[in-house]
GUMIDO-144974 format. One record per residue: x, y, z of N, C-alpha, C, O, CB in turn; chain; residue number from 0; residue in one letter. Coordinates in Angstrom, 2 decimals. Atoms other than C-alpha are relative to their C-alpha. Glycine has a CB too. Example, Ala and Ser with C-alpha at 12.3 -4.5 7.8 and 13.67 -1.06 7.14 Angstrom:
BEGIN
+---------+---------+---------+---------+---------+---------+---------+---------+---------+---------+---------+---------+---------+---------+---------+---+-----+---+
!     n_X !     n_Y !     n_Z !    ca_X !    ca_Y !    ca_Z !     c_X !     c_Y !     c_Z !     o_X !     o_Y !     o_Z !    cb_X !    cb_Y !    cb_Z ! c !   k ! r !
+---------+---------+---------+---------+---------+---------+---------+---------+---------+---------+---------+---------+---------+---------+---------+---+-----+---+
!    0.89 !   -1.19 !    0.00 !   12.30 !   -4.50 !    7.80 !    0.90 !    1.20 !    0.00 !    1.94 !    1.18 !    0.66 !   -0.99 !    0.03 !    1.25 ! A !   0 ! A !
!   -0.82 !   -1.19 !   -0.06 !   13.67 !   -1.06 !    7.14 !   -0.77 !    1.09 !    0.73 !   -0.26 !    2.20 !    0.90 !    0.41 !    0.46 !   -1.42 ! A !   1 ! S !
+---------+---------+---------+---------+---------+---------+---------+---------+---------+---------+---------+---------+---------+---------+---------+---+-----+---+
//
This chain:
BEGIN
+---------+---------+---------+---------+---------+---------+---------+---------+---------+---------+---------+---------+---------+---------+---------+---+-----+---+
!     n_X !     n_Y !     n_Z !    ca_X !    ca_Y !    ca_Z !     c_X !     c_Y !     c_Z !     o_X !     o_Y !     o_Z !    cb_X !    cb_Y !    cb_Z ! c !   k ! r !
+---------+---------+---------+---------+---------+---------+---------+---------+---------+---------+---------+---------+---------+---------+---------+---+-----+---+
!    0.85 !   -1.16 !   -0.14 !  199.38 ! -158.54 !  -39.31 !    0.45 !    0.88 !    1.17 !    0.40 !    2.10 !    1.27 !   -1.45 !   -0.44 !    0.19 ! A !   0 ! X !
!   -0.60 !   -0.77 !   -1.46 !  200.79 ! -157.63 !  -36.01 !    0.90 !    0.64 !   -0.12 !    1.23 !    1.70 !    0.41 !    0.45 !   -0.72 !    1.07 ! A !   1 ! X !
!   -1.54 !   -0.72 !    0.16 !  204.01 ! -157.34 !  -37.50 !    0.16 !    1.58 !   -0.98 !    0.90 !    2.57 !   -0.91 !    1.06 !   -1.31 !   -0.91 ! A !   2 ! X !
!   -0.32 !   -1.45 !    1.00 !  203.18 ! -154.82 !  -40.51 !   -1.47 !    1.55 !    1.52 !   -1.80 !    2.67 !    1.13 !   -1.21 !   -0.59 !   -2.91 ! A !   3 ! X !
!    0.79 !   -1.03 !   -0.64 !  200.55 ! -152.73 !  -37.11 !    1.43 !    0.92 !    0.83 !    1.66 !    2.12 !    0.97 !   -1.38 !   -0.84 !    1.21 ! A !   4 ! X !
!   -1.07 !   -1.29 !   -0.79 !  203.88 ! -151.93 !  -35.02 !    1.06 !    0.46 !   -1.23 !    1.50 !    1.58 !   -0.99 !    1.16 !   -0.77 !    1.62 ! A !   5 ! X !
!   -0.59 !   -0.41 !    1.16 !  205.89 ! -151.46 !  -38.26 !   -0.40 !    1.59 !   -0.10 !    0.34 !    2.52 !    0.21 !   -0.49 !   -0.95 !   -1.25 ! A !   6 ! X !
!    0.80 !   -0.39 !    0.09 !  203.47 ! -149.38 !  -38.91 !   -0.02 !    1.85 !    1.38 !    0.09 !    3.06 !    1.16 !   -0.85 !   -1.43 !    0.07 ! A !   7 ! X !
!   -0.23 !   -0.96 !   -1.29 !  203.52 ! -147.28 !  -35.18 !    0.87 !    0.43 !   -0.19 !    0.89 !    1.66 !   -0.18 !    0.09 !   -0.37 !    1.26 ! A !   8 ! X !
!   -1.25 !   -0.44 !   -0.61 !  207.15 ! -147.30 !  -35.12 !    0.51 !    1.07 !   -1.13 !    1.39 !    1.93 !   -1.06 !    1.10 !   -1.33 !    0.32 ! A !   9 ! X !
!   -0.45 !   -0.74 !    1.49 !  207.26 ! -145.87 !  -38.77 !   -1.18 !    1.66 !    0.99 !   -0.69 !    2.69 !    1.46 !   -0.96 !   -1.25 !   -2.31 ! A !  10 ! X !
!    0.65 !   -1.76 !   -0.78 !  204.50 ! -142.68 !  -37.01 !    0.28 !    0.52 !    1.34 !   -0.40 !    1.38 !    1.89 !   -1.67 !    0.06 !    0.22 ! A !  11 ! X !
!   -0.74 !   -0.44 !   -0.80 !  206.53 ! -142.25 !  -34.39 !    1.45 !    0.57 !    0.15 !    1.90 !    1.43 !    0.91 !   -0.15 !   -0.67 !    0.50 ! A !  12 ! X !
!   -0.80 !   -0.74 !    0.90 !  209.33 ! -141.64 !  -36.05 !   -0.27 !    1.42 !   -0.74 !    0.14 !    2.53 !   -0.41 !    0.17 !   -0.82 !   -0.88 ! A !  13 ! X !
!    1.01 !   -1.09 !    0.60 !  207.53 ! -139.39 !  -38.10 !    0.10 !    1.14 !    1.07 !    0.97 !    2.00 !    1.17 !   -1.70 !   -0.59 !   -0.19 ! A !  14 ! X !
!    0.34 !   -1.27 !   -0.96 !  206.22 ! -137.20 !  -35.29 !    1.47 !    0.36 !    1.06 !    1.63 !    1.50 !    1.51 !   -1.57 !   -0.50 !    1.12 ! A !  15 ! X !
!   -1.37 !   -0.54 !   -0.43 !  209.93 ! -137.32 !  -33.53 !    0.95 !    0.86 !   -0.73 !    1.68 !    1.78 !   -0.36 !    0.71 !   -0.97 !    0.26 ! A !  16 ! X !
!   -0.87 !   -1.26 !    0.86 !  211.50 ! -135.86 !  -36.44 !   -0.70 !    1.06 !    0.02 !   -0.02 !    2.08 !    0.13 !    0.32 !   -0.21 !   -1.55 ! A !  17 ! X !
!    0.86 !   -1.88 !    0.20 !  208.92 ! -132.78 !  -36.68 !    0.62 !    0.50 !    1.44 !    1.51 !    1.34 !    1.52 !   -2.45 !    0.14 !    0.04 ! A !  18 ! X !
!   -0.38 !   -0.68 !   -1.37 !  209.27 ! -132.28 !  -32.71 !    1.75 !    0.65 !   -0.34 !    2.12 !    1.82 !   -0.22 !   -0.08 !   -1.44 !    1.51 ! A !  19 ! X !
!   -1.61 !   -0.12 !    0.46 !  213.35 ! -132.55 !  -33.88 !   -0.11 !    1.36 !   -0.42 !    0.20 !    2.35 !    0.25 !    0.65 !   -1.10 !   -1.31 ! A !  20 ! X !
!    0.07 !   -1.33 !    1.17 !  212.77 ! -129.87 !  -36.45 !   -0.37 !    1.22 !    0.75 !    0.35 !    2.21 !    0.88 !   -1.25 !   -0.19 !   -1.31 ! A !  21 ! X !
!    0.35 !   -1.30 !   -0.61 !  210.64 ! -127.54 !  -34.52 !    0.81 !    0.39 !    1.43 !    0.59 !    1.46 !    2.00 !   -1.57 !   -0.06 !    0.27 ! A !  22 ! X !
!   -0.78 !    0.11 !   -1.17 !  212.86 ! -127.90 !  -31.59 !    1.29 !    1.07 !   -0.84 !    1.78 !    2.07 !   -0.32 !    0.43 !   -1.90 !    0.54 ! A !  23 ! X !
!   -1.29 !   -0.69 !    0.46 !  215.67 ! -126.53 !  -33.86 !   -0.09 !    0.89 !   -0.57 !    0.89 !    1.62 !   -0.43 !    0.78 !   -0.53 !   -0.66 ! A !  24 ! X !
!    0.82 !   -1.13 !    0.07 !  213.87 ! -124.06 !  -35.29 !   -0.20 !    1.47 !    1.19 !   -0.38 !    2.68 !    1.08 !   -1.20 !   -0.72 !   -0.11 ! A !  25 ! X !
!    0.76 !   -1.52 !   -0.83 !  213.05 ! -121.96 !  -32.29 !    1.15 !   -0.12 !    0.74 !    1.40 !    0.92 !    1.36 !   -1.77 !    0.04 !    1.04 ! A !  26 ! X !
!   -1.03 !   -0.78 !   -0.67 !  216.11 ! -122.29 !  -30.70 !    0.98 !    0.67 !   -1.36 !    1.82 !    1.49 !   -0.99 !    0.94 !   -1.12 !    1.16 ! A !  27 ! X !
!   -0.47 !   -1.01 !    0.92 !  217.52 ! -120.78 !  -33.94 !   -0.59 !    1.65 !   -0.14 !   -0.03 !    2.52 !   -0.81 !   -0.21 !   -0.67 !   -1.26 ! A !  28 ! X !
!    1.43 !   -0.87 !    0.28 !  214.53 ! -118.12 !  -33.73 !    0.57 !    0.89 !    0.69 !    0.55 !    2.03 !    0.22 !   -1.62 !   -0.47 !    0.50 ! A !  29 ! X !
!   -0.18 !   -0.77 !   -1.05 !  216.07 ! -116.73 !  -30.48 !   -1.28 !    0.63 !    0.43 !   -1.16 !    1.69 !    1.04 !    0.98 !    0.92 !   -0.27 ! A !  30 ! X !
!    0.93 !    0.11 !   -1.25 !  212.71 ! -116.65 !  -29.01 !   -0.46 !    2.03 !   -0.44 !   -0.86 !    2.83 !    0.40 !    1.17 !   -0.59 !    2.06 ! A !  31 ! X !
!    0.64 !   -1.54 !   -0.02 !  211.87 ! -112.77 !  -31.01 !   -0.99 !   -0.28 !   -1.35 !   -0.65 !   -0.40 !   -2.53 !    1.39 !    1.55 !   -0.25 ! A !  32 ! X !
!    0.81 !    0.08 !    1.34 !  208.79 ! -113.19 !  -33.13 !   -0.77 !    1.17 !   -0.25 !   -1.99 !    1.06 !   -0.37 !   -0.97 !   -1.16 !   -0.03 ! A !  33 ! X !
!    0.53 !   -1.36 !    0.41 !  207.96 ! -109.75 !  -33.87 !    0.43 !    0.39 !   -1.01 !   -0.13 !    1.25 !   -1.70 !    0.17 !    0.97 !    0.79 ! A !  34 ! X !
!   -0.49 !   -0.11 !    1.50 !  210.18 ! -109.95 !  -36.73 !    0.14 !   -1.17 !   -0.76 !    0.15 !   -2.36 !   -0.45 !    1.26 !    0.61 !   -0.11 ! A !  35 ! X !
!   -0.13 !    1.27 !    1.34 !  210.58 ! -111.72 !  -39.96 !    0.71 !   -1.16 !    0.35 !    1.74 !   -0.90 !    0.96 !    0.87 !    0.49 !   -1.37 ! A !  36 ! X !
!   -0.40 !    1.21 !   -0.37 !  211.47 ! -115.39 !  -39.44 !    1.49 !    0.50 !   -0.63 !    1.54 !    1.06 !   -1.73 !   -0.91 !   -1.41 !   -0.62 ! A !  37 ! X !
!   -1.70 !    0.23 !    0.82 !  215.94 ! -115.39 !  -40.03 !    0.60 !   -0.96 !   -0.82 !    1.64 !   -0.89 !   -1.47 !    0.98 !   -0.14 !    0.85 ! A !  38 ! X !
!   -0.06 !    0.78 !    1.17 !  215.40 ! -118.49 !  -41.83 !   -1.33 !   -0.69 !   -0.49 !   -2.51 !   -0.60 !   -0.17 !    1.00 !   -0.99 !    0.20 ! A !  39 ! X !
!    1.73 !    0.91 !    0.80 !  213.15 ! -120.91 !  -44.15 !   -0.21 !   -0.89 !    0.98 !   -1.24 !   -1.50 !    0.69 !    0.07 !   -1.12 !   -1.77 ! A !  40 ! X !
!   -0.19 !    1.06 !   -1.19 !  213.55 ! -123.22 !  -41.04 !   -1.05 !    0.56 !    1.04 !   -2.18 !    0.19 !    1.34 !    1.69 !   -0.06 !    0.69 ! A !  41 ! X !
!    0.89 !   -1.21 !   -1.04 !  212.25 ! -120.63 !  -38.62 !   -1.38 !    0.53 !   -0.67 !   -2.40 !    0.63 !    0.01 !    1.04 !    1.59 !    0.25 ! A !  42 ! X !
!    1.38 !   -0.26 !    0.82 !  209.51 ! -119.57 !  -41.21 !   -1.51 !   -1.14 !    0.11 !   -2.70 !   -0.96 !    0.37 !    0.55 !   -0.04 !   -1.68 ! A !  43 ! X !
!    0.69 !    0.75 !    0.26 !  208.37 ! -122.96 !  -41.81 !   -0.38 !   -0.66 !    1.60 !   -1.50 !   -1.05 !    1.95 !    0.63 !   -0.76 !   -1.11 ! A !  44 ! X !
!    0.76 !    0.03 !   -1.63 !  208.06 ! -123.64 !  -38.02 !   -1.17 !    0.92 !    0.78 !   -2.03 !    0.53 !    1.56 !    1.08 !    0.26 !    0.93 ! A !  45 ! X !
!    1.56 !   -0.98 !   -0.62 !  205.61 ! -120.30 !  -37.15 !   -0.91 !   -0.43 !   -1.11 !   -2.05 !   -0.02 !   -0.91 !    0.09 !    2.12 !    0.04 ! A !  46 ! X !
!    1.41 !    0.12 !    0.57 !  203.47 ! -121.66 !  -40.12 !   -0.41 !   -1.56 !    0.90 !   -1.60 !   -1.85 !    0.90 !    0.00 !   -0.09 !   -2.06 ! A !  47 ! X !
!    0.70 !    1.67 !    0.21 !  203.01 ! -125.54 !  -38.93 !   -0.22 !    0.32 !    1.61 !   -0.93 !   -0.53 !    2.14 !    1.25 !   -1.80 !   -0.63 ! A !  48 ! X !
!    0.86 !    0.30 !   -1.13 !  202.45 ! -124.33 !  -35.20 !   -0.73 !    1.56 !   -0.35 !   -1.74 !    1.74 !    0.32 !    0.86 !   -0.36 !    1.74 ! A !  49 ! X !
!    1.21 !   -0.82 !   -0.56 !  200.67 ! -121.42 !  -35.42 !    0.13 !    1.95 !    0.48 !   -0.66 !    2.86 !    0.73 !   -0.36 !   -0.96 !    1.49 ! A !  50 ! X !
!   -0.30 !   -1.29 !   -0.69 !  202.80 ! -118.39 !  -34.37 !    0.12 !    1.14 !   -1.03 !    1.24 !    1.40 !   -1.46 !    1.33 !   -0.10 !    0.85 ! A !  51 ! X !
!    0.53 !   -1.21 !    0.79 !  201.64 ! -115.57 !  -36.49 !    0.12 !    0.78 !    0.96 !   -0.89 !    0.68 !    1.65 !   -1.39 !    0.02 !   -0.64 ! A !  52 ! X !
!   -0.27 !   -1.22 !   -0.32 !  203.06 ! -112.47 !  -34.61 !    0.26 !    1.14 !   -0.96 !    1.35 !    1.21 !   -1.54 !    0.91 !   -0.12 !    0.72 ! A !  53 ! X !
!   -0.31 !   -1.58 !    0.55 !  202.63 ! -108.84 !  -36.31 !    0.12 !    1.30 !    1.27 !   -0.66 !    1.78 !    2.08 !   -1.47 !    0.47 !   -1.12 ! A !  54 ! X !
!    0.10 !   -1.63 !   -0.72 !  203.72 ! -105.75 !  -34.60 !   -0.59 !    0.88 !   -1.14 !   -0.58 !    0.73 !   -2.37 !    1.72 !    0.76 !    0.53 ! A !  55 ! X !
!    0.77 !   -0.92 !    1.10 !  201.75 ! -102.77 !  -35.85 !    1.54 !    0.36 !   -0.84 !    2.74 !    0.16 !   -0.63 !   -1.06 !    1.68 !    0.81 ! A !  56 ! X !
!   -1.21 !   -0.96 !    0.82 !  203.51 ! -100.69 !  -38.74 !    0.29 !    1.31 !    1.00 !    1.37 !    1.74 !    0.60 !   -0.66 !    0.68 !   -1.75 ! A !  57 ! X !
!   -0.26 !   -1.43 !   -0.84 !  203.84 !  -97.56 !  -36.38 !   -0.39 !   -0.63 !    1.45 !   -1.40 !   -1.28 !    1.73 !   -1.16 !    1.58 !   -0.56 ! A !  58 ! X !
!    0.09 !    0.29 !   -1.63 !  204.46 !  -98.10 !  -32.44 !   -1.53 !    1.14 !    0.16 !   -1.86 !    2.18 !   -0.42 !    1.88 !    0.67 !    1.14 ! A !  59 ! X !
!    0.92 !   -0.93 !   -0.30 !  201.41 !  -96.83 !  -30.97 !    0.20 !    0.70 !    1.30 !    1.11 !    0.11 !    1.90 !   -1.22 !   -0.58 !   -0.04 ! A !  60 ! X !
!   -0.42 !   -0.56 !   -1.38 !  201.63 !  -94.67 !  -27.66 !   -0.98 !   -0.20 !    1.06 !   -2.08 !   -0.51 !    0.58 !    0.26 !    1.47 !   -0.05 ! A !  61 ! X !
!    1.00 !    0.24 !   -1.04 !  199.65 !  -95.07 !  -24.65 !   -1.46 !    1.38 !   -0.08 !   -2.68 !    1.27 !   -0.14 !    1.04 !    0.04 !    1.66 ! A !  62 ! X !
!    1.29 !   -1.05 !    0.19 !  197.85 !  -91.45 !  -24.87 !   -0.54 !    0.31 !   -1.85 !   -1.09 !    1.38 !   -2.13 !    0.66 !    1.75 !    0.78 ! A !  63 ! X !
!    0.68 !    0.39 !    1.06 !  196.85 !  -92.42 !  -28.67 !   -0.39 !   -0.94 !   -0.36 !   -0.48 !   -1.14 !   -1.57 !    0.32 !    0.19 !   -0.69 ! A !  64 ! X !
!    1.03 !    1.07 !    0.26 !  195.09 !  -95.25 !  -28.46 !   -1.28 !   -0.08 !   -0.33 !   -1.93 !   -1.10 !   -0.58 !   -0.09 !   -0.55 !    0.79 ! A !  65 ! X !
!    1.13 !   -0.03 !    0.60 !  192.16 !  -93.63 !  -29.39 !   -1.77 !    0.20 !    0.90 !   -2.95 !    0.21 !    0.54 !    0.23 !   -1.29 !   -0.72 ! A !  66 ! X !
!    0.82 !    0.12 !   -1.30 !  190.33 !  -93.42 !  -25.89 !   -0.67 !    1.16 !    0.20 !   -1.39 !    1.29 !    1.19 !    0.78 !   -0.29 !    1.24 ! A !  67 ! X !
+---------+---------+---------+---------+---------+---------+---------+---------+---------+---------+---------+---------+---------+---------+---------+---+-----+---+
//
């Protein structure tokens, strides 16, 4: 029982080392600009599983049209 609990660990630790792996290689592929379209399915699939949803507007806005 002991033997299939760290089995078990060592198998979800694995696990969670390869993702870190992945997203690790991911964002240094990314070059660190998320204002545009991910450059690969690699880079894509890394801003969905953490979270980084960056949009720039469609039109730069200017400081004296902001609407103030």
């Amino acid at each position: 029982m002991i033997d299939l609990a760290m089995l078990l660990g060592a198998f979800l630790v694995g696990v969670a080392a390869g993702l870190l792996l992945l997203l690790r290689i991911a964002d240094a592929r990314e070059g660190h600009n998320l204002r545009a379209e991910p450059p690969t399915r690699v880079a894509a699939a890394a801003r969905r599983m953490t979270g980084l949803y960056v949009q720039a507007p469609a039109t730069p806005v200017r400081p004296e049209d902001d609407g103030r």
